[in-house]
C-alpha positions in Angstrom: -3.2 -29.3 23.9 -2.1 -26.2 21.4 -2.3 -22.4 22.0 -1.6 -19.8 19.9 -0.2 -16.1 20.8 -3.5 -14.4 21.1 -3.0 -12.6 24.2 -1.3 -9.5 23.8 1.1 -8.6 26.9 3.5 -6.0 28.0 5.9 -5.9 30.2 6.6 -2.6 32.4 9.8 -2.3 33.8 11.4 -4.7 31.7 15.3 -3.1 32.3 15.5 -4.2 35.4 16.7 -8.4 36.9 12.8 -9.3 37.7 11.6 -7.2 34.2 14.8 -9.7 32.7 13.5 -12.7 33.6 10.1 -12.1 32.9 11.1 -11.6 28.9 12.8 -14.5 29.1 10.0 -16.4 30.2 7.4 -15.1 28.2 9.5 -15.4 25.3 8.7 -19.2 25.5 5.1 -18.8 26.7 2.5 -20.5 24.2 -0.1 -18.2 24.8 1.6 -15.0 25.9 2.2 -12.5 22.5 5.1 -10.2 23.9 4.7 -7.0 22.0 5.3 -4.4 24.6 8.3 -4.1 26.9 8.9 -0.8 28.7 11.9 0.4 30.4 11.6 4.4 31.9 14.6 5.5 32.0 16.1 2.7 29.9 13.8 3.6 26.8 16.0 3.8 23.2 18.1 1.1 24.6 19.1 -2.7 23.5 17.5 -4.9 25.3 20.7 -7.0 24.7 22.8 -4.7 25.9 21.0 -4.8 29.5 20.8 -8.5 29.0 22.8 -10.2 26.6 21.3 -13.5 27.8 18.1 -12.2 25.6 19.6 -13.3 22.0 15.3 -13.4 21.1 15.4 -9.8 21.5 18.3 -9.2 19.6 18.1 -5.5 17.4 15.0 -4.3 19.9 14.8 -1.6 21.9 13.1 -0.9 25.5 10.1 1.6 25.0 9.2 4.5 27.1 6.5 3.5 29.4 3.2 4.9 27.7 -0.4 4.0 29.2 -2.0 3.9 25.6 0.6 1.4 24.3 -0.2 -0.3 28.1 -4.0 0.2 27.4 -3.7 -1.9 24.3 -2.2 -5.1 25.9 -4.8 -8.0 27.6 -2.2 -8.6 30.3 0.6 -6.4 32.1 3.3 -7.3 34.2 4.6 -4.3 36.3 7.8 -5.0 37.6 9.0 -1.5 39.0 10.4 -0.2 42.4 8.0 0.2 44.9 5.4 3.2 45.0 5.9 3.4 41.4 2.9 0.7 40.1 0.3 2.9 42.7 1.3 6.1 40.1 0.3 4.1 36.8 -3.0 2.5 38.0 -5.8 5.2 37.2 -4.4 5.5 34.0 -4.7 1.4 32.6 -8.4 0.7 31.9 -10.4 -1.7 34.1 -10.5 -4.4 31.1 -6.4 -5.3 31.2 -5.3 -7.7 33.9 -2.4 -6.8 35.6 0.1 -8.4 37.5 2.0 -6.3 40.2 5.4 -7.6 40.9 6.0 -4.6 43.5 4.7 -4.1 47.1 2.2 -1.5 46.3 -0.6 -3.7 46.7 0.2 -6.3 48.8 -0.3 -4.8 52.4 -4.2 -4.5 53.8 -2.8 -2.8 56.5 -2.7 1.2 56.2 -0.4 1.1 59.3 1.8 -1.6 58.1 2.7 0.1 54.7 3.0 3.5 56.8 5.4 1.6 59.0 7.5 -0.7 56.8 7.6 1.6 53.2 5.9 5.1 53.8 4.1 7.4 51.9 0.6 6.9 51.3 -1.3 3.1 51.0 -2.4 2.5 47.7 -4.9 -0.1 48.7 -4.8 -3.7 48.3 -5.1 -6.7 45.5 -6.0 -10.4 45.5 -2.3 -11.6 47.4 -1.2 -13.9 44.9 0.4 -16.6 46.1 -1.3 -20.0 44.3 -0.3 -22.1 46.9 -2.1 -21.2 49.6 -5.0 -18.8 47.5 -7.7 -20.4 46.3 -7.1 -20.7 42.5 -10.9 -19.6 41.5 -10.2 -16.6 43.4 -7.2 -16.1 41.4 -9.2 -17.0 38.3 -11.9 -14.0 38.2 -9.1 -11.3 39.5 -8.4 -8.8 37.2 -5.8 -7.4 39.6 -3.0 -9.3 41.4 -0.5 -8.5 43.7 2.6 -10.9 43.5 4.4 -12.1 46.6 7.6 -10.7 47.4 10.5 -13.5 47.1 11.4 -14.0 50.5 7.6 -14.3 52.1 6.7 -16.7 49.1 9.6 -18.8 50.4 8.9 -18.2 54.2 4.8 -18.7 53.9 5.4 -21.9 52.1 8.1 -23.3 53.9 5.8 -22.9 57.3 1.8 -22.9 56.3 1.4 -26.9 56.2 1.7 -27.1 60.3 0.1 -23.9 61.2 -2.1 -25.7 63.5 1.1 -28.4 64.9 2.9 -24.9 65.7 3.3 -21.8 68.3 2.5 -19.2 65.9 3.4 -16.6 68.2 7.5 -17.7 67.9 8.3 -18.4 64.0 11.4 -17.7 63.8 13.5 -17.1 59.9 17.1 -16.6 58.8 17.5 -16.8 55.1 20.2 -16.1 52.8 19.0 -14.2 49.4 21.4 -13.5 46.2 22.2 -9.7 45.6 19.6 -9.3 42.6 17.0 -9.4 45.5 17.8 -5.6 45.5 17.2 -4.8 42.4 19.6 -3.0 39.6 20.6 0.2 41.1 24.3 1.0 41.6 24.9 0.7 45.6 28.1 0.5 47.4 27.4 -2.5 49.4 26.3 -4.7 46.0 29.5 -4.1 44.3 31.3 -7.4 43.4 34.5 -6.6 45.9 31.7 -6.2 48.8 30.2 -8.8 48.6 32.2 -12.0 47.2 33.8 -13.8 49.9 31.5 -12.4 52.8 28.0 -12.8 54.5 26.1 -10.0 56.2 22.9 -9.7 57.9 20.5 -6.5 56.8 17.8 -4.5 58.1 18.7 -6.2 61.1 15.7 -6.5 63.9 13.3 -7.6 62.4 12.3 -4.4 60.3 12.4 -5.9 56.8 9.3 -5.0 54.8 8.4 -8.8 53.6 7.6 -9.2 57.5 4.0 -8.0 57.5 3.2 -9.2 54.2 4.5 -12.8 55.5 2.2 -12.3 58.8 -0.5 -11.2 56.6 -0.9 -14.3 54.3 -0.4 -16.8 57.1 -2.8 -14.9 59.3 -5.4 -15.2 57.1 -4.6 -18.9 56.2 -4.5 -20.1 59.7 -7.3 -17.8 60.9 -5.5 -16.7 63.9 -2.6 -13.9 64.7 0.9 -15.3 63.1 3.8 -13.5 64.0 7.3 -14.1 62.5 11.3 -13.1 63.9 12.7 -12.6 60.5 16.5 -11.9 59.8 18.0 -11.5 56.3 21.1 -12.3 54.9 23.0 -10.9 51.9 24.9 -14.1 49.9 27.9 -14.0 47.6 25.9 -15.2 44.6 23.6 -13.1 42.3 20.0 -15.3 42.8 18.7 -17.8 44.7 16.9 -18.2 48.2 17.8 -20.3 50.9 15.1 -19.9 54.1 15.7 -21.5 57.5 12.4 -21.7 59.3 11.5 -23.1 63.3 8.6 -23.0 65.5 8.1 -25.1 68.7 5.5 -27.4 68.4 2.6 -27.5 70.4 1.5 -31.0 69.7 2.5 -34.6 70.2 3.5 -35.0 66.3 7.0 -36.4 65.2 8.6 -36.0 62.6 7.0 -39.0 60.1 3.4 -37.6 61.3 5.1 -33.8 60.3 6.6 -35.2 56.6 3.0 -36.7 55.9 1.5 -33.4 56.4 3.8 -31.9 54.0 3.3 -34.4 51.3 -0.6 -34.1 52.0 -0.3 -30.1 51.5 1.4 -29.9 48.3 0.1 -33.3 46.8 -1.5 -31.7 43.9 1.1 -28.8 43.7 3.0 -28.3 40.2 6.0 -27.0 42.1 6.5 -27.7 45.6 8.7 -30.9 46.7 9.5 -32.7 49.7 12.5 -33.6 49.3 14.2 -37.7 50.5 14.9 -37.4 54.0 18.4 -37.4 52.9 18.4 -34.8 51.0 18.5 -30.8 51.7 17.8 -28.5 49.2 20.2 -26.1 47.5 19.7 -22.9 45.6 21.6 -24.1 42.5 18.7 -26.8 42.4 16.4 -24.4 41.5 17.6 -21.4 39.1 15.8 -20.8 36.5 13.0 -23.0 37.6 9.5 -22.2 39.3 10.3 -24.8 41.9 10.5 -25.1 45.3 12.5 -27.8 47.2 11.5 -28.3 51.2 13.4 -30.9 53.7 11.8 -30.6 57.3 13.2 -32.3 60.7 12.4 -32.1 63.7 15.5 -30.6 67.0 13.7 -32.8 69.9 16.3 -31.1 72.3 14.1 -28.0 71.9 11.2 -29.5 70.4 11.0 -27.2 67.6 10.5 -28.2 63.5 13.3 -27.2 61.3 12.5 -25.8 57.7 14.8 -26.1 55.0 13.3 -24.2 51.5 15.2 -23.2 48.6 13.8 -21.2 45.5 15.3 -18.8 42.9 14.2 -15.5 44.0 13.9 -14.2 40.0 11.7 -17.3 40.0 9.1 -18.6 41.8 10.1 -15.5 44.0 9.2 -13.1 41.1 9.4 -13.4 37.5 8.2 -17.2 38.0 4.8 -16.8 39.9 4.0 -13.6 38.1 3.3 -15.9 35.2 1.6 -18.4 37.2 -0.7 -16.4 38.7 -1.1 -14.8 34.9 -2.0 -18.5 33.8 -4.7 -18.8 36.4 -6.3 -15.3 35.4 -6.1 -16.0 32.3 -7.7 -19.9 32.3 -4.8 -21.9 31.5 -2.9 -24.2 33.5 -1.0 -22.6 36.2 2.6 -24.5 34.8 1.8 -23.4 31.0 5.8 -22.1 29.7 7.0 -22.5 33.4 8.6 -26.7 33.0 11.8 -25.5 32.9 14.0 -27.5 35.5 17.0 -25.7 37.4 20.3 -25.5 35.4 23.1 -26.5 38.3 
């Protein structure tokens, strides 16, 4: 099948790791036209010079982020800090499709945003996360709200047993590389900080992916989820590696548990059980829009182990934006995203 670059798309917030590695995906997209990428504070400079990876873009510049010059794209990507995407809104006409990479949409709850990110709820999009949303609901959105990295790798890692589980006692640690926190200069992200040591953050469970994970599985499984979530700051710049466990509540082992798995992401273009003797590693996966899973099950505590790597600028961003794009847009949900990882 052929496209050409009919669709006209801009990227808002293009400066910044996520708004990076959405230019260099759409740079390769067959249907995408590129021919707006904005950058704030950024605006005047080389794209280059903020990522030299970019060669494509070599001699342009980031523009200043203008609604009319937004207002004349089909599609936008807004990939900027959070309660920033909630300013822009009124001002981008009903007609262009948007997807939102930060959290200003994502939450139903008004007293989950008040208690996790503050300031005044926004309201809520179509949660877009392909794998567990019905793709003909993503189809006829106009609006989507893109999963934040480390739910997209903890709601996938744990939805297929749901119903094998106690939902009530899911507990996560997982390990994300530093451009999880975006580009601004902090202490605690400079290279001597952070190479050759591990350290948990936003310790007791108070990170702000925690009700947007509850949220999704809630809704999937039709019953209260609720989640112990710990994160962990790695010595390497991307990549996601979640470890997931829930007691089970029924008599499955572990070959009934793998079979449910492989049901569940049969027809997926990106999830993968891996060989039962193989675990998967975040190297696997940069650059890709994959996911790699390995399950087992600790019969000492009867509880099922989850393994799941993915590249947080990936299918944990930049990635799934443009999947869920595809969808909205009528193509197939893996159009300019076959790229394998590059370990």
């Amino acid at each position: 099948m052929r496209y050409d670059r009919s669709m006209k798309v801009g990227v808002i917030g293009a400066s910044g790791y996520t708004g990076g590695e959405l230019l260099r995906l759409l740079s390769g997209h067959p249907k995408f036209n590129l021919n707006y990428i904005a950058a704030g504070n950024n605006a005047g400079e080389l794209i280059t010079l903020l990522h030299p990876q970019l060669t494509a873009f070599s001699g342009q510049k980031f523009s200043q982020t203008n609604t009319t010059e937004i207002n004349s794209c089909d599609l936008v990507f807004i990939a900027l800090p959070h309660g920033e995407s909630a300013k822009l809104i009124s001002q981008i006409d009903a007609r262009v499709k948007i997807v939102d990479l930060g959290a200003d949409f994502r939450l139903s709850n008004v007293k989950d945003w008040e208690k996790y990110y503050g300031g005044v709820h926004a309201g809520s999009w179509l949660y877009g996360l392909p794998e567990l949303v019905n793709h003909k609901e993503i189809a006829i959105a106009t609006k989507v709200a893109n999963p934040g990295c480390y739910a997209t790798a903890i709601a996938l890692s744990i939805a297929p047993v749901l119903a094998d589980i106690d939902t009530s006692d899911i507990v996560v640690v997982a390990a994300s590389g530093t451009t999880g926190a975006g580009r601004s200069a902090k202490v605690n992200l400079l290279g001597s900080e952070v190479m050759n040591n591990l350290t948990s953050y936003k310790f007791g469970g108070v990170h702000q992916h925690t009700p947007e994970i509850e949220q999704i599985l809630s809704e999937f499984a039709k019953s209260a989820v609720k989640i112990s979530f710990t994160p962990i700051l790695a010595p390497m710049p991307r990549g996601i590696l979640a470890t997931v466990t829930a007691k089970i509540t029924t008599e499955s082992n572990l070959d009934s548990l793998r079979s449910k798995y492989s049901h569940f992401y049969l027809k997926s273009k990106f999830v993968s059980l891996l060989p039962a003797n193989q675990m998967p590693m975040t190297s696997a996966v940069l650059g890709s829009n994959n996911v790699q899973i390995q399950i087992a099950v600790d019969t000492h505590v009867n509880r099922i182990v989850i393994s799941t790597a993915i590249d947080n600028l990936g299918k944990g961003a930049a990635g799934q934006a443009i999947q869920n794009a595809n969808l909205m847009c009528d193509f197939p949900e893996d159009l300019g995203l076959h790229a394998v990882g590059v370990r």
